[in-house]
Biopython code that builds the backbone (N, CA, C, O; Angstrom):
import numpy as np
from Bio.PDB.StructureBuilder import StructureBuilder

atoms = [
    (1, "UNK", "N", (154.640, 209.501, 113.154)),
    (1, "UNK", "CA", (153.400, 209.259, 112.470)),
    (1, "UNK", "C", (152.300, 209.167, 113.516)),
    (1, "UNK", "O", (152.431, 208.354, 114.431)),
    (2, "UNK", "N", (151.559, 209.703, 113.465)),
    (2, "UNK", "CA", (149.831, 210.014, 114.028)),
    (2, "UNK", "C", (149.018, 209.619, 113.791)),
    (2, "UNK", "O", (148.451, 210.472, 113.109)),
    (3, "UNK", "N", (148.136, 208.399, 113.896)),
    (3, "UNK", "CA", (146.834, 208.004, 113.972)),
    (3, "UNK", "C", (145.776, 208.374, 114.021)),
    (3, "UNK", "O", (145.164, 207.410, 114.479)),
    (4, "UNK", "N", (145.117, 209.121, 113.864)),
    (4, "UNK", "CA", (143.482, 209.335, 114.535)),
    (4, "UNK", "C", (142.493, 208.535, 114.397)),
    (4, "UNK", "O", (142.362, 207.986, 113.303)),
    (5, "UNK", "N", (141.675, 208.298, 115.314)),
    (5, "UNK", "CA", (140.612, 207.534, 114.801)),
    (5, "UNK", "C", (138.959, 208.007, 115.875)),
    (5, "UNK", "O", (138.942, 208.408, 117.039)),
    (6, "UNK", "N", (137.507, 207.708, 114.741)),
    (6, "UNK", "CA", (136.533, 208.339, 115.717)),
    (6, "UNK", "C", (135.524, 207.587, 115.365)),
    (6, "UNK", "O", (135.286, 207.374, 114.176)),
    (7, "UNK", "N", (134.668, 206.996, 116.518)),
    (7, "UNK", "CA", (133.158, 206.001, 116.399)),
    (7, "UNK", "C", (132.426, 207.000, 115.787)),
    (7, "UNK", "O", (132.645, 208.195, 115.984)),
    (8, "UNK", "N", (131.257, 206.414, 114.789)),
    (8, "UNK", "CA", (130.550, 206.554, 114.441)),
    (8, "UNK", "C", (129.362, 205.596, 114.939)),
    (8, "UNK", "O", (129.600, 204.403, 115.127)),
    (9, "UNK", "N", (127.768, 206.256, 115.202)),
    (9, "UNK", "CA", (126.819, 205.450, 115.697)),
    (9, "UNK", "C", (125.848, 206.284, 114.499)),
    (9, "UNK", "O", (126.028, 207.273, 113.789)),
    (10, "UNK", "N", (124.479, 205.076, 114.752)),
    (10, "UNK", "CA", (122.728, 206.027, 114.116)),
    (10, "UNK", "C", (122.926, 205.334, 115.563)),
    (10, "UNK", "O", (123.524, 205.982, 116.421)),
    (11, "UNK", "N", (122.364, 203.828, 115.912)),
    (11, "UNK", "CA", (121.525, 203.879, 117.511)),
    (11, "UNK", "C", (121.750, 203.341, 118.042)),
    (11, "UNK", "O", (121.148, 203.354, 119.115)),
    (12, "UNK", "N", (123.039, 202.141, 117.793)),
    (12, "UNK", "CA", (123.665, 201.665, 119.183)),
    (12, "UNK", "C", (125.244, 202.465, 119.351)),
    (12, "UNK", "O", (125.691, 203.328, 118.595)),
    (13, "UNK", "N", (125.699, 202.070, 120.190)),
    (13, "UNK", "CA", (127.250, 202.947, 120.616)),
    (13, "UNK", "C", (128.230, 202.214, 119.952)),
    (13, "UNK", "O", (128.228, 200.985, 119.901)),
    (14, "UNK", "N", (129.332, 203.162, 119.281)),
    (14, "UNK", "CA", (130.749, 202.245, 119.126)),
    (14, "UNK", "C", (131.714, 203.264, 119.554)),
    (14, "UNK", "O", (131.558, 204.310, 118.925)),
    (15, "UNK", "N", (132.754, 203.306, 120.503)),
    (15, "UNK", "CA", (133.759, 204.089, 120.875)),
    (15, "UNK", "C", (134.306, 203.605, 120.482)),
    (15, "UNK", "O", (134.166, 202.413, 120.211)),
    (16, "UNK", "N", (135.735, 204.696, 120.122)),
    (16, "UNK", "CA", (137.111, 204.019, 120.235)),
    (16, "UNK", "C", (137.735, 203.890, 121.551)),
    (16, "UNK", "O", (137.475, 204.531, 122.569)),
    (17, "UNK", "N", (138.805, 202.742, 121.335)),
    (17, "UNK", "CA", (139.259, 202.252, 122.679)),
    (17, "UNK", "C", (140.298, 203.470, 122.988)),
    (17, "UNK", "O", (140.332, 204.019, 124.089)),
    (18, "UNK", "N", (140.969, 203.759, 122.122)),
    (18, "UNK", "CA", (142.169, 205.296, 122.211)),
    (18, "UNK", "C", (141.759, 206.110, 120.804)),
    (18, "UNK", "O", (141.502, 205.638, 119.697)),
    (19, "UNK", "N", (141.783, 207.115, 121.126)),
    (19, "UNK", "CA", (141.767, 208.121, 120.529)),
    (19, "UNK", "C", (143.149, 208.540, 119.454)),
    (19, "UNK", "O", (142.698, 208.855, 118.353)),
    (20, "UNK", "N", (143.940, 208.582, 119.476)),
    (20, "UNK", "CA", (145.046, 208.648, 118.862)),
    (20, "UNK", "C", (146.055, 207.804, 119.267)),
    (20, "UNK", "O", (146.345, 207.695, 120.458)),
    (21, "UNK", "N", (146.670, 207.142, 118.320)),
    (21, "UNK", "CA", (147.901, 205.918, 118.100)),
    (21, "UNK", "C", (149.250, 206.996, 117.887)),
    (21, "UNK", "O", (149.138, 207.877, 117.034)),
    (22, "UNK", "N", (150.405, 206.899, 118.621)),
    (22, "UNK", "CA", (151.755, 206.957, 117.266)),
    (22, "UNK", "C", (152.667, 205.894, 117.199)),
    (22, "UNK", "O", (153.165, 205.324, 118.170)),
    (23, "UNK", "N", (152.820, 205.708, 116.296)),
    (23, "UNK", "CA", (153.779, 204.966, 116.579)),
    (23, "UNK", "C", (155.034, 205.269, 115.204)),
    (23, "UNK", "O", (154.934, 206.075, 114.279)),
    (24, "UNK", "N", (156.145, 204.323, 115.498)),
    (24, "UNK", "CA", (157.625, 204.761, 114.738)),
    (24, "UNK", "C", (157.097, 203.885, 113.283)),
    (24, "UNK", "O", (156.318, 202.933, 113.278)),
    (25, "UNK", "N", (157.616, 204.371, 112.357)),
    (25, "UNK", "CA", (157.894, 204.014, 110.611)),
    (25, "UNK", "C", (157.638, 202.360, 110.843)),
    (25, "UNK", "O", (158.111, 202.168, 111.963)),
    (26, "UNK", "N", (157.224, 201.321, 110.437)),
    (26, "UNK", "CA", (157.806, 200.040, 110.595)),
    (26, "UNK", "C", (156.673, 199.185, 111.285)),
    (26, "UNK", "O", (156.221, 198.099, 110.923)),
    (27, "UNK", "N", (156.253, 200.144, 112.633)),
    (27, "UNK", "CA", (156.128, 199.380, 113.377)),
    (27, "UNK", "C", (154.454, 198.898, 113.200)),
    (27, "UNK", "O", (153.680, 199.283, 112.324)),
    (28, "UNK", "N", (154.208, 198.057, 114.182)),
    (28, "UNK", "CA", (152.640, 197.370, 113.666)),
    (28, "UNK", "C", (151.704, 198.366, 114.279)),
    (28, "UNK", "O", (152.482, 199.055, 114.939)),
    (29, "UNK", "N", (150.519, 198.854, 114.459)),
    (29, "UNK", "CA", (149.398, 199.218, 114.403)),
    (29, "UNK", "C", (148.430, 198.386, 114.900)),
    (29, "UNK", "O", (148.504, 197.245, 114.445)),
    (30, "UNK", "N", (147.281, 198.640, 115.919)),
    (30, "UNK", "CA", (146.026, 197.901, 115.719)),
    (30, "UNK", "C", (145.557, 199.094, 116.495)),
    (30, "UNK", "O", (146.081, 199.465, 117.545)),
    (31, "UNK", "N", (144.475, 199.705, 115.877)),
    (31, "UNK", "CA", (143.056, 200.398, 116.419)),
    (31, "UNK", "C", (142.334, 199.615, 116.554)),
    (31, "UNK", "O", (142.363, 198.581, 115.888)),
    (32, "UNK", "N", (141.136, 199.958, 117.796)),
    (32, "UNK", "CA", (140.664, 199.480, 118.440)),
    (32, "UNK", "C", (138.823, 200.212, 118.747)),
    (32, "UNK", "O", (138.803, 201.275, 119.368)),
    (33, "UNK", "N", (137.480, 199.632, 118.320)),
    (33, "UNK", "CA", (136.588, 200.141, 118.667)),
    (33, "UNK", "C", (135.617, 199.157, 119.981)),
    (33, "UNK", "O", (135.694, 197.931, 119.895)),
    (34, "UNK", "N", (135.120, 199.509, 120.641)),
    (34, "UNK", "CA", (134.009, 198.744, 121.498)),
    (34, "UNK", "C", (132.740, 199.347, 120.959)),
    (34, "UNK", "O", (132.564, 200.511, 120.600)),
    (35, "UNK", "N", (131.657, 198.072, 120.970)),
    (35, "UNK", "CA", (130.439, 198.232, 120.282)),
    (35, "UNK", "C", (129.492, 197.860, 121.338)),
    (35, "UNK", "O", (129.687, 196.961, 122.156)),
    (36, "UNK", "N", (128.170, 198.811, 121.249)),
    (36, "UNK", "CA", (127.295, 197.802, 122.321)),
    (36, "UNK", "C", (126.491, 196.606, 121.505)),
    (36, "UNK", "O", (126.121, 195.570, 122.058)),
    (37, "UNK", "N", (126.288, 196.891, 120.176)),
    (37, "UNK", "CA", (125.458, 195.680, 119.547)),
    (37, "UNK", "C", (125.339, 196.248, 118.295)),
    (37, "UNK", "O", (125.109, 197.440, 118.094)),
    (38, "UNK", "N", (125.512, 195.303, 117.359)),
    (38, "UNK", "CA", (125.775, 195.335, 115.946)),
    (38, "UNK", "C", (125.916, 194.370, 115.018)),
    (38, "UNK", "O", (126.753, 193.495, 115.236)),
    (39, "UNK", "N", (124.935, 194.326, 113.497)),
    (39, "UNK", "CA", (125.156, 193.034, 112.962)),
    (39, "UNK", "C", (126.470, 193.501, 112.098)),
    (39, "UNK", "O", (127.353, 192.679, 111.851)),
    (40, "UNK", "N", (126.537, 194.554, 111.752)),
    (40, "UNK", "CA", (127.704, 194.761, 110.851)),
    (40, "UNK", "C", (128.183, 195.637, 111.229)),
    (40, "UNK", "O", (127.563, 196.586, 111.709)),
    (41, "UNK", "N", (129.645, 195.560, 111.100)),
    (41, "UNK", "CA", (130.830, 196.787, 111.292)),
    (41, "UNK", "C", (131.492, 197.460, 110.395)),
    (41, "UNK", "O", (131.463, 196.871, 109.314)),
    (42, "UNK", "N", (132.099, 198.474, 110.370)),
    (42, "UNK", "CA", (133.104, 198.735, 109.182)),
    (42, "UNK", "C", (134.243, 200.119, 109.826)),
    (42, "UNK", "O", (134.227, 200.871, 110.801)),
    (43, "UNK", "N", (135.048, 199.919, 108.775)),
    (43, "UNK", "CA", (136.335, 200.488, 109.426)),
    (43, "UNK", "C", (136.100, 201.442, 107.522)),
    (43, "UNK", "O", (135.679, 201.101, 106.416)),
    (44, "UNK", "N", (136.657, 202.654, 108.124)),
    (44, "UNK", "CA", (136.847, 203.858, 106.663)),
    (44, "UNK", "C", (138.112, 204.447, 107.101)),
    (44, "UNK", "O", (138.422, 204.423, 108.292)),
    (45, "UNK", "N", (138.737, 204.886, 106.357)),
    (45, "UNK", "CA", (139.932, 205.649, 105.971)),
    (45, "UNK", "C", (139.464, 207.694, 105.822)),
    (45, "UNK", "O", (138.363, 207.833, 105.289)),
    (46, "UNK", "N", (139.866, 208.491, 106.049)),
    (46, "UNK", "CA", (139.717, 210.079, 105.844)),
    (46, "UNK", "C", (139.097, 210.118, 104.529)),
    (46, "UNK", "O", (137.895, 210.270, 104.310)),
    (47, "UNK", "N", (140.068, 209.962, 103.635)),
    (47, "UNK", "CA", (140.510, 210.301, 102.270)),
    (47, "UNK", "C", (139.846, 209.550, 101.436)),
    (47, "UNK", "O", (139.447, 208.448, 101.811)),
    (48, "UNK", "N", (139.546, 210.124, 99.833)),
    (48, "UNK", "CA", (138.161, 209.365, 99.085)),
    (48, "UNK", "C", (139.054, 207.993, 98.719)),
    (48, "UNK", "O", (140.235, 207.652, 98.661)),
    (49, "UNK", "N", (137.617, 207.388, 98.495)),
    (49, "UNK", "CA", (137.744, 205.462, 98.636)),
    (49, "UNK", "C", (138.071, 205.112, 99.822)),
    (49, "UNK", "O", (138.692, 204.054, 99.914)),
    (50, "UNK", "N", (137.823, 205.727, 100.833)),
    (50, "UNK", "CA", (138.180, 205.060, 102.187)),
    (50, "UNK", "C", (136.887, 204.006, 102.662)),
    (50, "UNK", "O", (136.842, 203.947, 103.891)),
    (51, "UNK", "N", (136.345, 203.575, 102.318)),
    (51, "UNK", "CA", (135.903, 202.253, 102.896)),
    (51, "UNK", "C", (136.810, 201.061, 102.877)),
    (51, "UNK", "O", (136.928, 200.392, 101.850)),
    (52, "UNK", "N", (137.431, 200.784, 103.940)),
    (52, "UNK", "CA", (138.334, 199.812, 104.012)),
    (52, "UNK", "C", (137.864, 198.008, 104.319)),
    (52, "UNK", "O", (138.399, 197.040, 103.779)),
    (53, "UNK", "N", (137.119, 197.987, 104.984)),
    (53, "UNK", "CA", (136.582, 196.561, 105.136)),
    (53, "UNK", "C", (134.751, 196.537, 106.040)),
    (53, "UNK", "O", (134.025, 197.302, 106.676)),
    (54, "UNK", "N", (134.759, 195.549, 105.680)),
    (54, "UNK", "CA", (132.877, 195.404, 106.400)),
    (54, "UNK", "C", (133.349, 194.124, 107.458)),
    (54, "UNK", "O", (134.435, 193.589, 107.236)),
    (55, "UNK", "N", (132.645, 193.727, 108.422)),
    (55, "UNK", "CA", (132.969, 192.981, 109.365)),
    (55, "UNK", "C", (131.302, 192.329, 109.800)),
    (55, "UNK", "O", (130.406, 193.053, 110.235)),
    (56, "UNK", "N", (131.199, 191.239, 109.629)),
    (56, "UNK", "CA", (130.082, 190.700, 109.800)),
    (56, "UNK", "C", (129.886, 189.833, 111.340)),
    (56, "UNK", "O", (130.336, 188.742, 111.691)),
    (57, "UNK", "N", (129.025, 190.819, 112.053)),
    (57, "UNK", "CA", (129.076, 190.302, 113.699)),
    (57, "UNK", "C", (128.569, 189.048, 113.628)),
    (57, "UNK", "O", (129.410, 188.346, 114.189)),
    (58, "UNK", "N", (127.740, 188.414, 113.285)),
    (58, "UNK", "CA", (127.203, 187.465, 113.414)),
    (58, "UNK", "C", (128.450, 185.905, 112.726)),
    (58, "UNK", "O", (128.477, 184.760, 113.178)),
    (59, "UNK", "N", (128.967, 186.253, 112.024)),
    (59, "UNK", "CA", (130.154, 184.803, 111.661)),
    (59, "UNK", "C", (131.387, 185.778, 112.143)),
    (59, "UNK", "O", (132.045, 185.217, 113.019)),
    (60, "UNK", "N", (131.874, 187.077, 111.810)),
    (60, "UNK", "CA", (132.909, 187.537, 112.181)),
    (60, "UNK", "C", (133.415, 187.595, 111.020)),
    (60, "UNK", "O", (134.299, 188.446, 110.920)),
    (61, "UNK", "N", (133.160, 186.935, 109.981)),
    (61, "UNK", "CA", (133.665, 187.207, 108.532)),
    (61, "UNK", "C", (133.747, 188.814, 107.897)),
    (61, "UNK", "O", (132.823, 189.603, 107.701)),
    (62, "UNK", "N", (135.580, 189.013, 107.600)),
    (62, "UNK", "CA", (135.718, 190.019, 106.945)),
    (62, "UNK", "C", (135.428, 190.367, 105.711)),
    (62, "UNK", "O", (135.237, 189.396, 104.979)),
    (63, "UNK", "N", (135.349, 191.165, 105.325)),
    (63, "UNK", "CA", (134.999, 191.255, 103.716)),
    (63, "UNK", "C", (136.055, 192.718, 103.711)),
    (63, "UNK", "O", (135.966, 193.668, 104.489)),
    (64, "UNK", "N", (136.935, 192.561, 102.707)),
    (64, "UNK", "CA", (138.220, 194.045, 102.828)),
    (64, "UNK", "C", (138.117, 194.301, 101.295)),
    (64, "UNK", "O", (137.696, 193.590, 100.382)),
    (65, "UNK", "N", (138.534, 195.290, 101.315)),
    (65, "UNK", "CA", (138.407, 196.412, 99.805)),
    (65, "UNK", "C", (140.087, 195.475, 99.615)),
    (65, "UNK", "O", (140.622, 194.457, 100.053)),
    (66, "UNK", "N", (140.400, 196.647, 98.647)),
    (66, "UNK", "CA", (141.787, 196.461, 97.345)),
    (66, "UNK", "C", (142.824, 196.989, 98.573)),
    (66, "UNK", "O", (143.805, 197.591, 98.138)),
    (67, "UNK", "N", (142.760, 196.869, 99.874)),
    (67, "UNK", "CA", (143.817, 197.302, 101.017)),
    (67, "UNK", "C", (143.969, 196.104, 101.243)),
    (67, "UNK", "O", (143.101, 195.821, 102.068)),
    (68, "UNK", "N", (144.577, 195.182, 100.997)),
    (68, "UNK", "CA", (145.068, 193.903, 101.301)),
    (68, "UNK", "C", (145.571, 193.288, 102.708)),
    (68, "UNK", "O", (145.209, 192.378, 103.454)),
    (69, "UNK", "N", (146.696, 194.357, 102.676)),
    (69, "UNK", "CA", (147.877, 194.415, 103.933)),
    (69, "UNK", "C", (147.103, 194.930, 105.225)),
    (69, "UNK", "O", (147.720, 194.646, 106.252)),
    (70, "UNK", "N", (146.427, 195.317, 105.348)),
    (70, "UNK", "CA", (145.380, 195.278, 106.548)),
    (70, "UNK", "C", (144.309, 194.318, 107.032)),
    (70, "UNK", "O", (143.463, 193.796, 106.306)),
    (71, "UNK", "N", (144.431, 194.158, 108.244)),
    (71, "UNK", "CA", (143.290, 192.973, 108.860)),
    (71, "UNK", "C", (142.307, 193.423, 109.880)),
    (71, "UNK", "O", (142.402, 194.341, 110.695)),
    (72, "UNK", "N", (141.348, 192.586, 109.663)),
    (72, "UNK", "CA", (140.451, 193.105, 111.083)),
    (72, "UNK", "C", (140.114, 192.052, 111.534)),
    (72, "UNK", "O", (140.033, 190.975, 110.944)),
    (73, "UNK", "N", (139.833, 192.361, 112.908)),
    (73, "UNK", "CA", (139.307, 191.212, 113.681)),
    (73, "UNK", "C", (138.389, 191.466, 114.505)),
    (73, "UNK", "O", (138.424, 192.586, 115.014)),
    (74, "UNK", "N", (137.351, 190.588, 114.878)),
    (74, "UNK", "CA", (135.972, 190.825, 115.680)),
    (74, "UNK", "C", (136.430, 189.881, 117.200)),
    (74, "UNK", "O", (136.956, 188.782, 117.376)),
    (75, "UNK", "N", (136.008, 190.769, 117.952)),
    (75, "UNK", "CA", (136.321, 190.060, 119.184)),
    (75, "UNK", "C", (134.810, 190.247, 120.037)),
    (75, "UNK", "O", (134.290, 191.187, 120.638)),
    (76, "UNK", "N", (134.357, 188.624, 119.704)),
    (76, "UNK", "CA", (132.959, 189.249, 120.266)),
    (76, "UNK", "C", (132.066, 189.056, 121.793)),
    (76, "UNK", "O", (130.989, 189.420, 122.265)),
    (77, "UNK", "N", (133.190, 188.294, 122.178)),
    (77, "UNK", "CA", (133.620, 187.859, 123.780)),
    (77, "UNK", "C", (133.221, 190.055, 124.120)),
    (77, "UNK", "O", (132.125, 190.566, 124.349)),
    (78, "UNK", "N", (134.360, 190.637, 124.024)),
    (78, "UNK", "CA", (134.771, 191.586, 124.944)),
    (78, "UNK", "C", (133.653, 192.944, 123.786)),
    (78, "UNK", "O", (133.732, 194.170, 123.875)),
    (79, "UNK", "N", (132.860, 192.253, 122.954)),
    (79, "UNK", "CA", (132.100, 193.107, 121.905)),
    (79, "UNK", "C", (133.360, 194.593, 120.963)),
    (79, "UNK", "O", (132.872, 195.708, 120.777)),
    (80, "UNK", "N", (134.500, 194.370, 120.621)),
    (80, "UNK", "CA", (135.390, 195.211, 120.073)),
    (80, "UNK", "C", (136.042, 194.683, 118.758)),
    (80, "UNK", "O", (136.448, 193.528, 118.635)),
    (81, "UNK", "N", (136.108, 195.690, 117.731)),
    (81, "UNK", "CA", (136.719, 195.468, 116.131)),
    (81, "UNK", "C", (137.913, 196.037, 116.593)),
    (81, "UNK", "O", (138.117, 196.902, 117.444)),
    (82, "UNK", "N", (138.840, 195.238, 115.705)),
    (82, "UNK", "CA", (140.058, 195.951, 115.798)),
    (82, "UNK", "C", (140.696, 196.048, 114.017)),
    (82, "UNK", "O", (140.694, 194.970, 113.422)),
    (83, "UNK", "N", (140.993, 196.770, 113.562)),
    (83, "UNK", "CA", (141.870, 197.082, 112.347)),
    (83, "UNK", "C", (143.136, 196.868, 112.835)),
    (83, "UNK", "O", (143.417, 197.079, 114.014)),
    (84, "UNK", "N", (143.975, 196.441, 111.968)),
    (84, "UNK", "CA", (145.446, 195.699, 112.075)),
    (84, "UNK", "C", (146.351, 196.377, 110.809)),
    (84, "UNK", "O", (146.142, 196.095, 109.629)),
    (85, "UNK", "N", (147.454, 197.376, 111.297)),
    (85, "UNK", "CA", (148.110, 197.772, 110.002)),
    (85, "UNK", "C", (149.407, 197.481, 110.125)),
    (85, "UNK", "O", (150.050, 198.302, 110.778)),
    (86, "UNK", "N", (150.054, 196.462, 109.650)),
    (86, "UNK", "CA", (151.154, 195.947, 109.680)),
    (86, "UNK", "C", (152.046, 196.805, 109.092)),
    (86, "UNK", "O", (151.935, 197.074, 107.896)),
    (87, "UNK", "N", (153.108, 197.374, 109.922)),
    (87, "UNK", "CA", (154.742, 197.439, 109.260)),
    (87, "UNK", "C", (153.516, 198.767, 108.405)),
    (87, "UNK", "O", (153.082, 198.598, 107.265)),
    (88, "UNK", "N", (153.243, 199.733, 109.095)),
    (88, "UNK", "CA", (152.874, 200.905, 109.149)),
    (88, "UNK", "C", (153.795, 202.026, 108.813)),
    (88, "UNK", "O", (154.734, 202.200, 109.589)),
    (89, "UNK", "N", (153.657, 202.988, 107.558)),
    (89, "UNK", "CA", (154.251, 203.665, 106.875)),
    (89, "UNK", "C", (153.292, 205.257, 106.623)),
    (89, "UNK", "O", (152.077, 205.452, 106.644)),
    (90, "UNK", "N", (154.522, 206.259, 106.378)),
    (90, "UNK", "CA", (154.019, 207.668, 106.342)),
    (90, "UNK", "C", (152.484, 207.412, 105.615)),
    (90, "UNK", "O", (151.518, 208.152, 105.800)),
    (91, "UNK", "N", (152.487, 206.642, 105.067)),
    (91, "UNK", "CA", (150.939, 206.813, 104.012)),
    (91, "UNK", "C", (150.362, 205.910, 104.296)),
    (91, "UNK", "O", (149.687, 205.470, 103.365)),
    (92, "UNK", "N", (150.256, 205.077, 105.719)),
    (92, "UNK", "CA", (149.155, 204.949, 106.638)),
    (92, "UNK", "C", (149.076, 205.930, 107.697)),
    (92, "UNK", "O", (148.684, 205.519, 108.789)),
    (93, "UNK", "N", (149.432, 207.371, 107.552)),
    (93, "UNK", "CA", (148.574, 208.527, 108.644)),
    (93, "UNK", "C", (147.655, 208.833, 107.808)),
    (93, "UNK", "O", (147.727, 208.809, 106.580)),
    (94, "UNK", "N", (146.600, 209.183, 108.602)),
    (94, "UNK", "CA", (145.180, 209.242, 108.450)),
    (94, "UNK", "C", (143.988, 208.813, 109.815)),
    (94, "UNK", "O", (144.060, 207.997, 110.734)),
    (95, "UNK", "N", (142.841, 209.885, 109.363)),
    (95, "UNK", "CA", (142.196, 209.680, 110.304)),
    (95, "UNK", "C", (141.024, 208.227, 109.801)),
    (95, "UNK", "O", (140.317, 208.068, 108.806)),
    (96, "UNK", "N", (141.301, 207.281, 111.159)),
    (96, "UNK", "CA", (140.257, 206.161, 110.386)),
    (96, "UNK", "C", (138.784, 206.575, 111.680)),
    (96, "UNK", "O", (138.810, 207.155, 112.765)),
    (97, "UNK", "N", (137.434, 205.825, 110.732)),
    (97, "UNK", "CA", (136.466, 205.871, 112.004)),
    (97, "UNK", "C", (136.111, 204.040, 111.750)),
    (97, "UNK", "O", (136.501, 203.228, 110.912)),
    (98, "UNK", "N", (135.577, 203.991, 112.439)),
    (98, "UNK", "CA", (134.768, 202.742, 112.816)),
    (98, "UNK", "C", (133.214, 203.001, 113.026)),
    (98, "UNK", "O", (132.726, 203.890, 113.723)),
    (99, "UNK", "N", (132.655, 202.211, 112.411)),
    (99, "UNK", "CA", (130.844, 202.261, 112.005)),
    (99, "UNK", "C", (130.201, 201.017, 112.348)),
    (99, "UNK", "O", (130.584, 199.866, 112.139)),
    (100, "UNK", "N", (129.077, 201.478, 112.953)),
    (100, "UNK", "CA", (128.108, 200.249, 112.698)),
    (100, "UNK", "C", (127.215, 199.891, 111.741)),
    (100, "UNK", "O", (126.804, 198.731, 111.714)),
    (101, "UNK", "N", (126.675, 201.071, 110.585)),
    (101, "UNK", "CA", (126.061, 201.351, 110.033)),
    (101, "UNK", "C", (127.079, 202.064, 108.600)),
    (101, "UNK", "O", (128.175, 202.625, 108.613)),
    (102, "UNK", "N", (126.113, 201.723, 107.440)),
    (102, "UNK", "CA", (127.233, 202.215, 106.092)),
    (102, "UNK", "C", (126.727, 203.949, 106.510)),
    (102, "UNK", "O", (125.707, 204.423, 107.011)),
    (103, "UNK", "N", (128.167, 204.601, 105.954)),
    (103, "UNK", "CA", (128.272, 205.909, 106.136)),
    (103, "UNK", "C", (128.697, 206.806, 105.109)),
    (103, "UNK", "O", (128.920, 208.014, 105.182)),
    (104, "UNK", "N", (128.800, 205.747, 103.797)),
    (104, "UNK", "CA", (129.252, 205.988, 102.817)),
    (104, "UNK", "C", (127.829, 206.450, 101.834)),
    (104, "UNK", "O", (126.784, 205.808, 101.726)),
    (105, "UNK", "N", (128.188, 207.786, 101.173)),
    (105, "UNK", "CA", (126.721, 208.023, 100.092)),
    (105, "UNK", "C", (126.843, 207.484, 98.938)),
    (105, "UNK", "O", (127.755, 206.660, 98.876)),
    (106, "UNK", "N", (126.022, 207.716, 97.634)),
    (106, "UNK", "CA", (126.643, 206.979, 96.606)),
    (106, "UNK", "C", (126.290, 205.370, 96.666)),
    (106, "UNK", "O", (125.636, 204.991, 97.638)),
    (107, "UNK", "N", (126.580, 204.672, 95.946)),
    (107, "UNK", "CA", (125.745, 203.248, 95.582)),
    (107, "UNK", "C", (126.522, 202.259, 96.620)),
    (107, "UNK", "O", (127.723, 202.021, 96.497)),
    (108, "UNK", "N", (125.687, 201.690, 97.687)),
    (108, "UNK", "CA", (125.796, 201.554, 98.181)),
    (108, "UNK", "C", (125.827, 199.529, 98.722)),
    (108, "UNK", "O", (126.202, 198.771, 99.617)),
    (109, "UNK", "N", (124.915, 199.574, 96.976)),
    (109, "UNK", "CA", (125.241, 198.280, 96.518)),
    (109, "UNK", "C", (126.818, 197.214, 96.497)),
    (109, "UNK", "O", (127.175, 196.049, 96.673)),
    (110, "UNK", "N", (127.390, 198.634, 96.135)),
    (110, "UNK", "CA", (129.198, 197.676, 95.754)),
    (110, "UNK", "C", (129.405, 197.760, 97.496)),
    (110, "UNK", "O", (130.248, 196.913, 97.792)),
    (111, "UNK", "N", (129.121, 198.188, 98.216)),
    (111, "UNK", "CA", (129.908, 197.415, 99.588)),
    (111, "UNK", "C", (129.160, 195.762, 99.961)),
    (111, "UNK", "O", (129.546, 194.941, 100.793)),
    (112, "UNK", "N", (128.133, 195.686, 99.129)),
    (112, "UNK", "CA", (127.942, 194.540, 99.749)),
    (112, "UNK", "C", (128.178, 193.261, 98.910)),
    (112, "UNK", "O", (128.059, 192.098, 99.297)),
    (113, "UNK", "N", (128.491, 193.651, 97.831)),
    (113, "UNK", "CA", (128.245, 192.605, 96.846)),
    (113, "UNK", "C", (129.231, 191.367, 96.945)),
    (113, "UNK", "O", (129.149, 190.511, 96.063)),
    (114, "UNK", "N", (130.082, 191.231, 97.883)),
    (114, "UNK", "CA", (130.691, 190.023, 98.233)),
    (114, "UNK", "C", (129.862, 189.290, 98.929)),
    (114, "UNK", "O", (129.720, 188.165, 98.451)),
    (115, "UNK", "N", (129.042, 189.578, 100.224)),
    (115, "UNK", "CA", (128.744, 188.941, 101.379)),
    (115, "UNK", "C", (128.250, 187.686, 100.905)),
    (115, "UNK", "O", (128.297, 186.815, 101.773)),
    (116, "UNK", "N", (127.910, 187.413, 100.088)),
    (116, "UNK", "CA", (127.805, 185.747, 99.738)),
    (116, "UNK", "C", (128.657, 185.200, 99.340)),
    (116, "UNK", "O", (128.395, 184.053, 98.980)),
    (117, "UNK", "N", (130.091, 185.664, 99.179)),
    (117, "UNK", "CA", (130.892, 185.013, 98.419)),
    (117, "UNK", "C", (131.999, 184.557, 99.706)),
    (117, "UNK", "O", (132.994, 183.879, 99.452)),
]
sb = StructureBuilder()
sb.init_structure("model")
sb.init_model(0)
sb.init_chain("A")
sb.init_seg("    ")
for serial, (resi, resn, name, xyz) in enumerate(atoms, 1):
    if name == "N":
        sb.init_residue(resn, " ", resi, " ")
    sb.init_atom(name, np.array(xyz, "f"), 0.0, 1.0, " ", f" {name:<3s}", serial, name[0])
structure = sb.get_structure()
């Protein structure tokens, strides 16, 4: 199984830390982006409904879609998001990106409508 994953910027930088993951059936997963500055993050999936979670730089608070079994974490010491896919299976390959900015078209309202909650 094959990983891909690719930063997305508008005007500050986010790389990924590796470019492609593999790893065996089972095993755990964490992609990895570095940011130069950002109030919000987000991690997307290839394939439609891929907005997977929003990441709020300022508390670090996640906010995750109906993908449960995945985690993210803000590490804001070393400025890097990481997505976490536990016990990783054929139908987690896919290419993910990492954003600083929404990249998603379409109403753009439903990604935010937790952040107070």
């Amino acid at each position: 199984m094959t990983l891909d994953f690719e930063g997305g910027s508008v005007a500050n930088v986010i790389t990924p830390v590796q470019t492609e993951v593999s790893k065996k059936e089972g095993e755990n997963v964490t992609l990895s982006c570095s940011y130069s500055s950002a109030s919000t993050l987000q991690w997307y999936r290839q394939y439609p409904g891929s907005f997977l979670m929003l990441i709020l730089q300022s508390s670090g608070k996640v906010i995750q879609t109906s993908d449960e079994h995945l985690s993210g974490k803000l590490n804001v010491d070393k400025n890097r998001v990481d997505l976490e896919i536990p016990f990783s299976t054929v139908k987690s390959s896919a290419v993910y990106f990492c954003a600083l900015q929404t990249t998603v078209t379409g109403n753009q309202t439903l990604l935010y409508k937790n952040l107070t909650a």
